[in-house]
C-alpha positions as a printed Julia matrix, in Angstrom:
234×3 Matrix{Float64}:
 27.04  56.51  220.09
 29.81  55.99  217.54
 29.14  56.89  213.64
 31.39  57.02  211.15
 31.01  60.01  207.99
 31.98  59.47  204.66
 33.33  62.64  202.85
 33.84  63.4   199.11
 33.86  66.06  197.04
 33.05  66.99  193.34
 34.73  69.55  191.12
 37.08  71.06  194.09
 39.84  71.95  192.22
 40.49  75.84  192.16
 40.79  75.73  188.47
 38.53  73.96  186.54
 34.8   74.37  184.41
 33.02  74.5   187.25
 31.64  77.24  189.53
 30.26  75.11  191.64
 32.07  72.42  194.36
 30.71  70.31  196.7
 31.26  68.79  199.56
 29.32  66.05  201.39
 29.23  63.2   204.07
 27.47  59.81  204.55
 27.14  58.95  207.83
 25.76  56.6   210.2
 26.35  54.66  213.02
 29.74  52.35  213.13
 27.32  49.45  213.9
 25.68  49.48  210.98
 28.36  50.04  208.3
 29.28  45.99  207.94
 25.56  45.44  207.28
 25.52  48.6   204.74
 28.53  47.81  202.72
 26.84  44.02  202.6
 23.35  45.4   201.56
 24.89  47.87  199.03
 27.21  44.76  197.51
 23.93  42.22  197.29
 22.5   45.35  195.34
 25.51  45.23  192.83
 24.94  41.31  192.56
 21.12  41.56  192.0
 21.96  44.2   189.22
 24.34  41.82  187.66
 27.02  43.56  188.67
 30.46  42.72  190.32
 29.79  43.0   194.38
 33.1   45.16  194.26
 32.03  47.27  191.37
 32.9   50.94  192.01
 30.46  53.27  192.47
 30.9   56.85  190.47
 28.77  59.5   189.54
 31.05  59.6   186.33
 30.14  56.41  185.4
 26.33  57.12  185.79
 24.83  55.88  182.51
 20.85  55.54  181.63
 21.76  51.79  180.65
 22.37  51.31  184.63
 19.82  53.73  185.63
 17.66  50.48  188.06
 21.02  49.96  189.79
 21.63  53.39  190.59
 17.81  54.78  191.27
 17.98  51.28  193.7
 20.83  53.39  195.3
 18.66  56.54  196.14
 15.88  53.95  197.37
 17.95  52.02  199.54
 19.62  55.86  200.96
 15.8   57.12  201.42
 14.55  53.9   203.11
 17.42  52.94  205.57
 16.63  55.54  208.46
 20.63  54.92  210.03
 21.73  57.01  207.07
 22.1   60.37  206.5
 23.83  62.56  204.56
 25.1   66.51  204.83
 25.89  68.56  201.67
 28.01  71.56  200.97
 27.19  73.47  197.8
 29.85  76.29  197.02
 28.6   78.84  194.86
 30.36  81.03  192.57
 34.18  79.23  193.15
 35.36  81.73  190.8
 35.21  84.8   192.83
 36.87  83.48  195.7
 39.31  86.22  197.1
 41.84  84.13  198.84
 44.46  87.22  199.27
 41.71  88.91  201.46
 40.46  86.01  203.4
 42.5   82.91  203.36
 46.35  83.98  203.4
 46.52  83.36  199.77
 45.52  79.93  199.85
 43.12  77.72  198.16
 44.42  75.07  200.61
 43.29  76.88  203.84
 40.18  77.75  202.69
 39.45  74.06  201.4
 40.07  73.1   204.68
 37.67  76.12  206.04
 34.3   74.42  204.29
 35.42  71.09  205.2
 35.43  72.55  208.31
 31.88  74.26  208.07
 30.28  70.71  206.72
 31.48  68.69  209.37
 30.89  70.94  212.02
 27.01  70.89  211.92
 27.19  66.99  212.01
 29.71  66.69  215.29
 27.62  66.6   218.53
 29.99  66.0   221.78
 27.79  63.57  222.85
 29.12  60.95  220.32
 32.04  59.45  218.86
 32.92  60.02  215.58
 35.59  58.35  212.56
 35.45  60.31  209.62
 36.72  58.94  206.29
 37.92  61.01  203.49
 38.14  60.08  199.65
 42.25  60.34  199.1
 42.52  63.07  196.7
 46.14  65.56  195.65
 45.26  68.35  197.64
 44.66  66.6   201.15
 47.9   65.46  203.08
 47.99  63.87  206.29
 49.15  66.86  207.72
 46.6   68.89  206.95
 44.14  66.61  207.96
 45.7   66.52  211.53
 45.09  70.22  211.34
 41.41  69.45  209.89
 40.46  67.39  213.14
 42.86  69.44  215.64
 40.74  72.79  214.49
 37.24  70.39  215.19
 37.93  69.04  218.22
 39.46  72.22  219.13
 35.86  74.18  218.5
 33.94  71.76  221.21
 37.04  71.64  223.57
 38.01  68.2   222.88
 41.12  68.15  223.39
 41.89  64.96  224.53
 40.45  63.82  220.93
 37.51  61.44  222.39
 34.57  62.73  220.48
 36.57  63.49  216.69
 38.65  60.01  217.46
 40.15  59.82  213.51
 40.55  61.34  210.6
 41.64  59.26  208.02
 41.83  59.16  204.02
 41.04  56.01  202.02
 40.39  55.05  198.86
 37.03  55.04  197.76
 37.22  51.31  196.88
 37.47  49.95  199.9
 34.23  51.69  201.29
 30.37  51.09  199.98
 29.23  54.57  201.52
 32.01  56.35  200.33
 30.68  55.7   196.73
 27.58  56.49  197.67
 28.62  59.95  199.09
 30.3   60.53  195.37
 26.88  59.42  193.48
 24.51  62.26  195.77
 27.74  64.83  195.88
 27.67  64.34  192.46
 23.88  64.34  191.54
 23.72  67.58  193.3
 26.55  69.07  192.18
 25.07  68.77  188.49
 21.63  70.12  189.78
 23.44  73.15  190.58
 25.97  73.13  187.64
 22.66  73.64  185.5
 23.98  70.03  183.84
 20.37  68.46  184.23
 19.1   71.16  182.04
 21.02  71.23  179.08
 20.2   69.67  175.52
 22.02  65.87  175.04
 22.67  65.6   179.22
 23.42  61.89  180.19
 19.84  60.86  181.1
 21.1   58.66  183.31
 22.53  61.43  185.88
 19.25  63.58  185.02
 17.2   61.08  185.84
 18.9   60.58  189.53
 18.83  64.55  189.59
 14.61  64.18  189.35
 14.84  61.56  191.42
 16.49  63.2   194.0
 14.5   66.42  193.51
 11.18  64.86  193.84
 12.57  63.86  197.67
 14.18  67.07  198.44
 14.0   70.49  196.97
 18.1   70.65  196.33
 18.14  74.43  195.15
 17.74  75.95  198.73
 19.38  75.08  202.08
 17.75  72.83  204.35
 16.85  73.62  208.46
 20.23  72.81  209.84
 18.8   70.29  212.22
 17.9   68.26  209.12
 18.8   64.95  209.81
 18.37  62.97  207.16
 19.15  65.09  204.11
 20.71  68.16  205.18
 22.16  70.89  202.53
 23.59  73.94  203.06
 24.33  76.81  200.41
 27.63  79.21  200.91
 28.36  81.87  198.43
 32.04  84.06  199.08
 32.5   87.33  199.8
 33.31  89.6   197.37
């Protein structure tokens, strides 16, 4: 079967105010995605909402809270989707001059690398689609699905086919990968716990958390919601 995987990230830059990243891909089968991005766009419509409204966990306000808790109901209910988290703990005491060359770059590419690899079975076909972002050039993505397809011998590149970045407009699911990267990300930030939080995002933290418990990792033959939790060496 072909599926296609989403992929986005919150707080991955090497130096910011957050120990935390994450990293995290919708995926599903390519023959559902048209009827996804159309379900996802009535959703915006029936919310009053433009159908090409982005879809950001920074924009996550209580005021929109229906529309977005909608979102998590529509993830939980439709079984083609699943999802596969990252959480990085502790980004600050990375030691990139012991284990990565010196660079923040290679090991970016490492846990991109250790979050795709437990979706990718060599039975399928896969696209993946990543969120354009500063640090991710084409030719390190080439080296990204080389490095994959390398690991389960394809060589010929028919089970990783693409690897391609796009802008999260033009994709329904890639939003949707931002909103649960996101929600989990502030789980794990502490975020949901401190006085004057948005209430909107802590409300799609508790909703989240009452379908998953999001502070350990998860079996990794999860399917539906899978999360993994990696923590560097000191």
């Amino acid at each position: 079967m072909e599926y296609n995987i989403y992929c986005d990230e919150s707080c991955h830059l090497e130096h910011d105010d957050s120990t935390v990243m994450v990293l995290g891909g919708i995926y599903c089968p390519n023959s559902k995605k048209a009827e996804l991005f159309e379900k996802i766009r009535k959703l915006k419509v029936a919310h009053g909402l433009d159908p090409f409204f982005e879809i950001k966990w920074t924009k996550v306000s209580y005021s929109k809270i229906d529309f977005y808790s909608d979102l998590v109901k529509l993830f939980a209910e439709e079984d083609c989707l699943s999802y596969r988290c990252l959480v990085i703990k502790n980004k600050a005491k990375l030691n990139h001059e012991k284990y990565n060359r010196g660079s923040h770059d290679l090991w970016y590419y490492k846990m991109y690398y250790l979050m795709l690899n437990a979706i990718i079975l060599p039975e399928n076909q896969y696209n993946i689609y990543i969120d354009i972002k500063d640090t991710l050039g084409r030719k390190r993505i080439d080296t990204l699905q080389d490095v994959l397809c390398n690991n389960i011998y394809d060589f010929k590149k028919d089970v990783v086919k693409r690897i391609t970045q796009i802008d999260s407009k033009e994709s329904e699911l890639l939003q949707l990968a931002d909103l649960l990267n996101g929600a989990i990300c502030f789980f794990h930030r502490g975020l949901h716990k401190v006085k004057n939080a948005n209430q909107g995002k802590v409300a799609i933290v508790k909703m989240l958390s009452e379908q998953h418990d999001l502070s350990r990792k998860t079996p990794i033959e999860s399917q539906k919601f899978n999360l993994f939790i990696w923590t560097p060496k000191l």
